[in-house]
KESEFI-66735 format. One record per residue (C-alpha): x, y, z. Coordinates in steps of 0.001 Angstrom, whole numbers. Example, Ala and Ser with C-alpha at 12.3 -4.5 7.8 and 13.67 -1.06 7.14 Angstrom:
BEGIN
<r east="12300" north="-4500" up="7800"/>
<r east="13670" north="-1060" up="7140"/>
% end
This chain:
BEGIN
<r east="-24042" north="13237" up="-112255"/>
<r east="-25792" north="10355" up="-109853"/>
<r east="-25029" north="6791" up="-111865"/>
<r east="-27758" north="3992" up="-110997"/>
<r east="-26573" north="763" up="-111635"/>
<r east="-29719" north="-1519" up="-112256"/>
<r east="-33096" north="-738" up="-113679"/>
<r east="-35487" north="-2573" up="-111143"/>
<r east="-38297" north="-1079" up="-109659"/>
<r east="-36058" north="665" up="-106781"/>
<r east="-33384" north="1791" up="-108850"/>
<r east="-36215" north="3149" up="-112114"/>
<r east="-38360" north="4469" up="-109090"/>
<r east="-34874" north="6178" up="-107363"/>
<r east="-34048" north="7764" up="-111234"/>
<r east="-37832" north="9106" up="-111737"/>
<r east="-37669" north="10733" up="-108582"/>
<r east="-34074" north="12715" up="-108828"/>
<r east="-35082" north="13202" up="-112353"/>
<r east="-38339" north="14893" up="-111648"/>
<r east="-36529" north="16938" up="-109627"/>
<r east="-34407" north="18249" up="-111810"/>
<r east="-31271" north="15966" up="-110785"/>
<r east="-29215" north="14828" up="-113607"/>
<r east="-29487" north="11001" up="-113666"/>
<r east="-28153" north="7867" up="-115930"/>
<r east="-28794" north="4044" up="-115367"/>
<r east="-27188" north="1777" up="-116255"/>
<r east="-29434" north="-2343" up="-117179"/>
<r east="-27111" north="-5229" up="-117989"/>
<r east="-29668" north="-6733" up="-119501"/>
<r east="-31354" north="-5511" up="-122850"/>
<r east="-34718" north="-5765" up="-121658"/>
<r east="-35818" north="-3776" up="-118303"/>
<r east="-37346" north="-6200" up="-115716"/>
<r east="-35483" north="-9676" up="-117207"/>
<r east="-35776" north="-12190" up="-116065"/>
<r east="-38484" north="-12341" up="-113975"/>
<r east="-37270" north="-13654" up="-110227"/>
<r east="-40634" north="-12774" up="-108382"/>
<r east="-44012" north="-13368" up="-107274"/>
<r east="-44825" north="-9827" up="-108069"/>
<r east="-47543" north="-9494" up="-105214"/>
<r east="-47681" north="-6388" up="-103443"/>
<r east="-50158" north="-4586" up="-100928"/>
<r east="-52326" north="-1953" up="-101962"/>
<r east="-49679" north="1013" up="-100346"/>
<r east="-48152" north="945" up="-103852"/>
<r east="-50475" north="3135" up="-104402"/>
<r east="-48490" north="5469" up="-101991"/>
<r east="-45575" north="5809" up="-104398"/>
<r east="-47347" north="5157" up="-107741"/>
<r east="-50699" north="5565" up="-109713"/>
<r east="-51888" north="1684" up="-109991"/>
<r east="-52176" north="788" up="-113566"/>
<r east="-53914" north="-1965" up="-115295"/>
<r east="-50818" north="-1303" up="-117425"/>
<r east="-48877" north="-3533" up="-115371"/>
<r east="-51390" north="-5525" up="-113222"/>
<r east="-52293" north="-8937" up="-114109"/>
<r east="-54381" north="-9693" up="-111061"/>
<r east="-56436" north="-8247" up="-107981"/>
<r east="-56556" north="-10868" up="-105279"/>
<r east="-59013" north="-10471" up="-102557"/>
<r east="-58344" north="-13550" up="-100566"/>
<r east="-56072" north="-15013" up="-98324"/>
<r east="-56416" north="-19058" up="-97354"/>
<r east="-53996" north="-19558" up="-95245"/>
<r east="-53283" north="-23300" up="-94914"/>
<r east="-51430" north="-25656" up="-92259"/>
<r east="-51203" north="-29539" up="-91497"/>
<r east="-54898" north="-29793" up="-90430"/>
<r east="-56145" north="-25937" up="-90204"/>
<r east="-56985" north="-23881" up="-92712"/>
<r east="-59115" north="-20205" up="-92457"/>
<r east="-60106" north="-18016" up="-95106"/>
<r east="-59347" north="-14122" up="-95030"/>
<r east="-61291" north="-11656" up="-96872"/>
<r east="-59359" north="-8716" up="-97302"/>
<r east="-60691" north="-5083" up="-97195"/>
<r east="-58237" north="-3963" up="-99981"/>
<r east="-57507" north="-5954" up="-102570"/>
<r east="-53618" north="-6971" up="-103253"/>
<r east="-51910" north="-6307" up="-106686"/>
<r east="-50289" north="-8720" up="-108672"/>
<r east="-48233" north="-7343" up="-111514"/>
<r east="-46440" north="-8494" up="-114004"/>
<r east="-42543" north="-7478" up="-113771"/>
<r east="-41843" north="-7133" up="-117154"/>
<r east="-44147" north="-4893" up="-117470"/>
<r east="-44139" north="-3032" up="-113871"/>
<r east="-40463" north="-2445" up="-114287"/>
<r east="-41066" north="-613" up="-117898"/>
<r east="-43349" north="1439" up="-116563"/>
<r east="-41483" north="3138" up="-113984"/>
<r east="-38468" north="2921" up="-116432"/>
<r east="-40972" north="4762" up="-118477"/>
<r east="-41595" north="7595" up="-116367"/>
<r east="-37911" north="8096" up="-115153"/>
<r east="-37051" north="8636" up="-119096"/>
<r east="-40226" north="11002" up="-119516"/>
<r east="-38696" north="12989" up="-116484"/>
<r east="-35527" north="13269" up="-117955"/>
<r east="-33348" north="9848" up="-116519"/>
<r east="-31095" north="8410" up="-119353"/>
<r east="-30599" north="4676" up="-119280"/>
<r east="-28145" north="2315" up="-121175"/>
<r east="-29560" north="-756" up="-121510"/>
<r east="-27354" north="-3904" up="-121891"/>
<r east="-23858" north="-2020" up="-119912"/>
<r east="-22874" north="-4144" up="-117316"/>
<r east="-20971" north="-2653" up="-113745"/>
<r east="-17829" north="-3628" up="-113726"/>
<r east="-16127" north="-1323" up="-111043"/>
<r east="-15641" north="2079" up="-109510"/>
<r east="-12929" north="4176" up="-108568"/>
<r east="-11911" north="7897" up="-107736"/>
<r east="-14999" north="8960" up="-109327"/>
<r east="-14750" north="6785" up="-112589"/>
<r east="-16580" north="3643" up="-113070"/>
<r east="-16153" north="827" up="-115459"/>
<r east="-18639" north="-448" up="-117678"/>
<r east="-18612" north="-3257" up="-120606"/>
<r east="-20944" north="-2917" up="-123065"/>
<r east="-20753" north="-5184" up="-126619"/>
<r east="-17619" north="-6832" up="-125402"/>
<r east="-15965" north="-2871" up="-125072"/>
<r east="-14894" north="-1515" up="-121559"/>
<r east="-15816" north="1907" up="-120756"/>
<r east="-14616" north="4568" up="-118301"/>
<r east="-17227" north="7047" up="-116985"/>
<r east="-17123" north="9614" up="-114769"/>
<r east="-19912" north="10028" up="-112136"/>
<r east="-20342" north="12326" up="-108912"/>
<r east="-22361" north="9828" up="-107237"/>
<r east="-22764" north="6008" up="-107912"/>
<r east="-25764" north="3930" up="-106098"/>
<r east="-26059" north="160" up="-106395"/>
<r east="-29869" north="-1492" up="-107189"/>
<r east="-28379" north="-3990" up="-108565"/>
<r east="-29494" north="-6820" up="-106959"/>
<r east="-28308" north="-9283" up="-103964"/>
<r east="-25402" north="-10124" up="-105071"/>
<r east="-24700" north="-6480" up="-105964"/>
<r east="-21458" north="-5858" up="-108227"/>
<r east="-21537" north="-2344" up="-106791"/>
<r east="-21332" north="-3717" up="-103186"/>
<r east="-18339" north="-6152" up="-103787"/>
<r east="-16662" north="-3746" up="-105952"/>
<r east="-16448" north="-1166" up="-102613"/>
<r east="-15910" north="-4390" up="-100104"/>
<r east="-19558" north="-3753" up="-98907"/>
<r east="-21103" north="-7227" up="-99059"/>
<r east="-20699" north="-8722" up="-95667"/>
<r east="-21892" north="-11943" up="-94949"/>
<r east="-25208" north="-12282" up="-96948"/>
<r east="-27392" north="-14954" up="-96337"/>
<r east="-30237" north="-16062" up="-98820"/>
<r east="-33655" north="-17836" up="-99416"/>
<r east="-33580" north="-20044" up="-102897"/>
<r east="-36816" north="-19063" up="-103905"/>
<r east="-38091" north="-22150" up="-106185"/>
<r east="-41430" north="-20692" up="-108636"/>
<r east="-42907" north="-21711" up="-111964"/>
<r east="-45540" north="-20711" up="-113701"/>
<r east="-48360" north="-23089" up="-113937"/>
<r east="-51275" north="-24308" up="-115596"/>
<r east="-53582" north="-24478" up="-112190"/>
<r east="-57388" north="-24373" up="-112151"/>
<r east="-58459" north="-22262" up="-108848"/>
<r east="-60084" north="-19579" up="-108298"/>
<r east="-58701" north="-16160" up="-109429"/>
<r east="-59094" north="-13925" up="-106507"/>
<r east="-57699" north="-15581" up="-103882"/>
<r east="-53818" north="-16861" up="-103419"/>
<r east="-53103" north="-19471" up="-100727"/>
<r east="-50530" north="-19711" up="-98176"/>
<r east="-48471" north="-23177" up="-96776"/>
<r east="-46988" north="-23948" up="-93508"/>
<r east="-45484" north="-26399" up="-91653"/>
<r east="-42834" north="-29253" up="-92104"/>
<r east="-43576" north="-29485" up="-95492"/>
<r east="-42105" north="-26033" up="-96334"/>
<r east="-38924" north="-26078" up="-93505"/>
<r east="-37682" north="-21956" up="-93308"/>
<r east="-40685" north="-20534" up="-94908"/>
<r east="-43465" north="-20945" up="-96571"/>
<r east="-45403" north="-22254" up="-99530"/>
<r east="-47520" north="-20022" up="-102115"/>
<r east="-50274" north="-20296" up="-104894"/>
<r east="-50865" north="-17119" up="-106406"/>
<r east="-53690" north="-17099" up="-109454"/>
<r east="-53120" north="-14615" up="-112532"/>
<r east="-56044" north="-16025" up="-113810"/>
<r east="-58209" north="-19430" up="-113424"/>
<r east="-56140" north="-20919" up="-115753"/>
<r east="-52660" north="-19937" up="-114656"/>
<r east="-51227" north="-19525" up="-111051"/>
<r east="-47598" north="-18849" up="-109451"/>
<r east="-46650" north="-21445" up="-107676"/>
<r east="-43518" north="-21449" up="-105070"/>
<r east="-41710" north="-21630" up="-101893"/>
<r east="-38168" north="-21019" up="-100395"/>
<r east="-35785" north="-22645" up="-98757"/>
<r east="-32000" north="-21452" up="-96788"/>
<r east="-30282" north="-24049" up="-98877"/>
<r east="-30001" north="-24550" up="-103005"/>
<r east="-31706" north="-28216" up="-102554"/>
<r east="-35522" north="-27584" up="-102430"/>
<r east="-36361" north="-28806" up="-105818"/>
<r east="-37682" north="-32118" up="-103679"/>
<r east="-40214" north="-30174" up="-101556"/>
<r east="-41360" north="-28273" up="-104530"/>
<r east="-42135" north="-31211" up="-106357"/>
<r east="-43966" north="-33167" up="-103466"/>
<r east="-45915" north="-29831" up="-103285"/>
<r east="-47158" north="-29905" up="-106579"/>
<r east="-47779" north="-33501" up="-105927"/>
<r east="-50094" north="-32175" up="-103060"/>
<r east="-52012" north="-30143" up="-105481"/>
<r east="-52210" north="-32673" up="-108232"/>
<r east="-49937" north="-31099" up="-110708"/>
<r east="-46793" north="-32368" up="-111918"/>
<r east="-43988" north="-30958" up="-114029"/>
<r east="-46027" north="-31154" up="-117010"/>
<r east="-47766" north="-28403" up="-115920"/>
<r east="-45000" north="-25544" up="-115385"/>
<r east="-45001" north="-23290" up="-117998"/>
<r east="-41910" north="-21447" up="-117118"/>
<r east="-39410" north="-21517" up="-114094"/>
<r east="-39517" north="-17845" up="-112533"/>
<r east="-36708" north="-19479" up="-109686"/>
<r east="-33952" north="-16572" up="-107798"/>
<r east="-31800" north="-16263" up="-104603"/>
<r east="-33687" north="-13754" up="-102157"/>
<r east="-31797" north="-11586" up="-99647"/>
<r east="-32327" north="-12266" up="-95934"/>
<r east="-32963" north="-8445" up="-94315"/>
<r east="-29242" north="-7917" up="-91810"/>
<r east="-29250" north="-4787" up="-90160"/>
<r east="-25716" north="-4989" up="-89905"/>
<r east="-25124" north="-4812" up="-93611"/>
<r east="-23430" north="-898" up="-94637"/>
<r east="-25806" north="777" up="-97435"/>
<r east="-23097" north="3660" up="-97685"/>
<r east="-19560" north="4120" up="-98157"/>
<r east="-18608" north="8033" up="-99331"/>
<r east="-20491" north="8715" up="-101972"/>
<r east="-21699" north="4797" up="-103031"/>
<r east="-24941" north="3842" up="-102016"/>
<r east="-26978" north="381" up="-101877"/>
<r east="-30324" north="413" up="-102697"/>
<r east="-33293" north="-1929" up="-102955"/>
<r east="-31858" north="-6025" up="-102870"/>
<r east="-28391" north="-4842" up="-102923"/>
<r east="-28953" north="-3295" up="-99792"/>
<r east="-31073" north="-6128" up="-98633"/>
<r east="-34045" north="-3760" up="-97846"/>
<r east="-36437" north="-6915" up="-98154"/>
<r east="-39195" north="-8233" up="-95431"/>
<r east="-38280" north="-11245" up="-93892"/>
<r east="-42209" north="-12596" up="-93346"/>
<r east="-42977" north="-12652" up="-97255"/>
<r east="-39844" north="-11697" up="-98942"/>
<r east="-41345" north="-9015" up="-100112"/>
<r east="-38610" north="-6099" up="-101092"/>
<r east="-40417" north="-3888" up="-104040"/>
<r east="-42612" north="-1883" up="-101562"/>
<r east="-39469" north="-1528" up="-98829"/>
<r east="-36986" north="-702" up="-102096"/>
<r east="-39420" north="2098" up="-102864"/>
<r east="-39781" north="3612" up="-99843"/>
<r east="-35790" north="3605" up="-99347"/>
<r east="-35378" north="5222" up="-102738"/>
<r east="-37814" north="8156" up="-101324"/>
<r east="-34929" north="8206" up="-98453"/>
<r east="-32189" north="8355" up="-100393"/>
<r east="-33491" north="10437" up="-102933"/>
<r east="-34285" north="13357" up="-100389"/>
<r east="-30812" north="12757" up="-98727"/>
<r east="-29107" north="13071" up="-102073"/>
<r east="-30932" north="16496" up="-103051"/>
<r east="-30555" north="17824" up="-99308"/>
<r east="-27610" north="16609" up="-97871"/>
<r east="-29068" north="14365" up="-95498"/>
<r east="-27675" north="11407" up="-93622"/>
<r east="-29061" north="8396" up="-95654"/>
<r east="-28758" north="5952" up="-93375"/>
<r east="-30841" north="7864" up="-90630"/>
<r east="-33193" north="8427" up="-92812"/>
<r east="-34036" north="4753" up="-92909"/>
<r east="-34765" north="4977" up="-89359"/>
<r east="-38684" north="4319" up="-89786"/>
<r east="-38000" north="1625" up="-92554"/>
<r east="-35338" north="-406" up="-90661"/>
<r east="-37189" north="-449" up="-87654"/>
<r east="-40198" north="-2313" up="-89411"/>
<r east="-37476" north="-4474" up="-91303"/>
<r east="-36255" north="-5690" up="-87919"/>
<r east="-39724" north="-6113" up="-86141"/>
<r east="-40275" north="-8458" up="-89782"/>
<r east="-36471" north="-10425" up="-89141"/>
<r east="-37595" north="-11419" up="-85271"/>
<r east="-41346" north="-12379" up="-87065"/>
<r east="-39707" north="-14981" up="-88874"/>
<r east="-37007" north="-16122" up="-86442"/>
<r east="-40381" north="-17246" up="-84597"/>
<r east="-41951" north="-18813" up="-86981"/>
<r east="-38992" north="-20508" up="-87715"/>
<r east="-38909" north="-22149" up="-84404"/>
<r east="-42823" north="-23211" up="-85420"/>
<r east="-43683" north="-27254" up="-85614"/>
<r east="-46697" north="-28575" up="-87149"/>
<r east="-48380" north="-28039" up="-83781"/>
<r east="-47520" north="-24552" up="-83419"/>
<r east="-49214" north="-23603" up="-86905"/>
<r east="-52815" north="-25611" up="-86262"/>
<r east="-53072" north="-23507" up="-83217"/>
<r east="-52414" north="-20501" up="-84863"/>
<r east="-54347" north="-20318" up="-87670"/>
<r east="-57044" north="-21721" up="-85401"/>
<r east="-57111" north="-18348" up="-83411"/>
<r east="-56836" north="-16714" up="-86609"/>
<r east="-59808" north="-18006" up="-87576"/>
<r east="-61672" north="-16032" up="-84912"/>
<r east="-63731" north="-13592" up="-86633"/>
<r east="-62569" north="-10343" up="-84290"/>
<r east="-58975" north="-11526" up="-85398"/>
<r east="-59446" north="-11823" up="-88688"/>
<r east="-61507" north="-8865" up="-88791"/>
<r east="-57993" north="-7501" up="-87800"/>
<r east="-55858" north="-8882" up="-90021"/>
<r east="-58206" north="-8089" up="-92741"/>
<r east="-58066" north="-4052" up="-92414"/>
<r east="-54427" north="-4025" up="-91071"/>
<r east="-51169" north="-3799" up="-93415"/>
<r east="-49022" north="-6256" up="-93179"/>
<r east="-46107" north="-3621" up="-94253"/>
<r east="-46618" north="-2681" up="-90922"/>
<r east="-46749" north="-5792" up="-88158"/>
<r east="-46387" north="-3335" up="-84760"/>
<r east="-49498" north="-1781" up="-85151"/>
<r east="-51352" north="-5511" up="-86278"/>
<r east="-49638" north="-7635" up="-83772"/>
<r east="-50522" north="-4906" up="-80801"/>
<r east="-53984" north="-4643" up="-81825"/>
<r east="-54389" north="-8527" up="-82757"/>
<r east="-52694" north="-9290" up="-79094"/>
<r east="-55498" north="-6891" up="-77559"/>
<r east="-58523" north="-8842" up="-79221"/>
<r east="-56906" north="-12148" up="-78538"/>
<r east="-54634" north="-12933" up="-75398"/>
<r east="-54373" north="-16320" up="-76463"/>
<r east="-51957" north="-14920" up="-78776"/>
<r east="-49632" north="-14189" up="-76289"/>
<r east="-48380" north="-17745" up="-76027"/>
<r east="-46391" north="-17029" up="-79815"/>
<r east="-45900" north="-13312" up="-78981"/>
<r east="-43910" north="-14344" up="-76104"/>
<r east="-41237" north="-15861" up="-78971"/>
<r east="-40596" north="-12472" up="-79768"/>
<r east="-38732" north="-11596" up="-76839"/>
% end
């Protein structure tokens, strides 16, 4: 039996595919409801359509638009395929969905407690409960229960990832991007679900951004007022020294900190691992040389943002001022940014001025 311990979108998408295969397969949600609560932007790039049908099912919003914004530059990218914004709730479900229609049985509201000599405890309605498993993998998140109960966590780092949703009049296809002092670490973000509501966010390295994200709505014109609901979470920082094995306990997803460090975007890398670690499980491969392909990208995305870290004001008007170009953005706008080699070598070749940031990266 292979026990998944959380019912996100890498552990449901981990549990269709062993299922479909014929693998036995349980989950196991500590929350009643799959996909609560909601801890994410939810947009992703059109290769989700490389592990699943795209469903309006789940999607709340195609955005083809990118205004990318700094102290005094600003350039707008159209993009040749639109980007998906889903709704988790509802995302999660439906991969949930299909793992259960495949065979996968899930127990909602059974919370990890630990694991042992093939037996792992479980609490569900106050009760403790011992269950045997052949194989136990951890999607449960950054702060992984799995991982501590194996002494696999490391030294994690985090993003605070500050988000509400908001009453915000913009237009509905196109989500903006902040830089600069005003948003130290990363960035800022405005993504519509509609022209009446938008996500609005950013994230900082320490649990005391509240006072950014409040002179950002300020910025805007909005105010407190206007939030609708708080959609705030902690955010693993990618470390390719983290262990995603240990015998036969695996980390998946978050709890293996599979998450781009440019966007902080971890659904599309969490799916692609579970394809990994699926085919290891039903062929005996090595999982962790599997992720060979993934982890390289992972660490191109880490030295990314260790750059822009590093970036002033300064540093991000010149930029976006050469991505304004049109044969750069005519770049950016057919490249994937799941995969920055292939944009940055092509984006260097059309624009040498580039070089002056590129240089960061070594």
């Amino acid at each position: 039996m292979i026990s998944i311990i959380g019912a996100g979108p890498a552990g449901n998408y981990l549990a269709y595919l062993l299922a479909k295969a014929g693998n036995p397969v349980q989950i196991f949600e500590e929350h009643e409801q799959i996909g609560a609560p909601i801890q994410c932007t939810g947009l992703l790039t059109p290769m989700l359509a490389d592990f699943l049908e795209v469903s309006d099912e789940y999607l709340v919003n195609r955005l083809k638009r990118i205004k990318v914004c700094a102290k005094q530059q600003s350039t707008i990218i159209t993009l040749q395929n639109e980007e998906l914004m889903v709704q988790r709730q509802w995302f999660d479900s439906h991969i949930a969905k299909k793992a259960e229609d495949a065979g996968a049985q899930y127990y909602r509201g059974h919370k990890f407690l630990d694991y042992a000599d093939g037996m792992m405890s479980v609490q569900h309605d106050g009760k403790v409960q011992r269950i045997p498993t052949d194989v136990l993998v951890g999607a449960d998140g950054p702060l992984s229960q799995v991982a501590r109960s194996q002494g696999m966590l490391g030294q994690r780092k985090f993003y605070f990832g500050i988000q509400a949703r908001m009453k915000y009049h913009g237009e509905p296809d196109m989500y903006e991007v902040h830089f600069g002092d005003d948003f130290p670490e990363f960035f800022g973000w405005i993504t519509p679900e509609s022209r009446e509501v938008a996500r609005i966010g950013l994230a900082v390295k320490h649990n005391r951004g509240m006072p950014y994200f409040e002179r950002f709505l300020q910025r805007k014109g909005l105010s407190k007022a206007d939030i609708i609901e708080y959609q705030s979470g902690i955010i693993p920082i990618y470390d390719p020294r983290l262990p995603v094995q240990k015998g036969n306990v695996y980390l998946l997803g978050d709890a293996a900190f599979q998450v781009k460090a440019t966007t902080l975007g971890g659904i599309i890398p969490g799916m692609a691992a579970a394809e990994v670690l699926a085919d290891a499980l039903r062929n005996g491969k090595d999982y962790q040389k599997g992720l060979g392909t993934l982890n390289r990208q992972l660490r191109l995305h880490l030295r990314i943002r260790r750059v822009l870290d590093r970036f002033s004001d300064k540093d991000y008007d010149a930029l976006i001022a050469l991505v304004g170009k049109p044969r750069v953005k005519r770049i950016i706008e057919s490249e994937s940014r799941e995969f920055p080699l292939m944009m940055l070598v092509k984006l260097l070749a059309a624009e040498p001025r580039l070089l002056r940031f590129a240089r960061k990266l070594v």
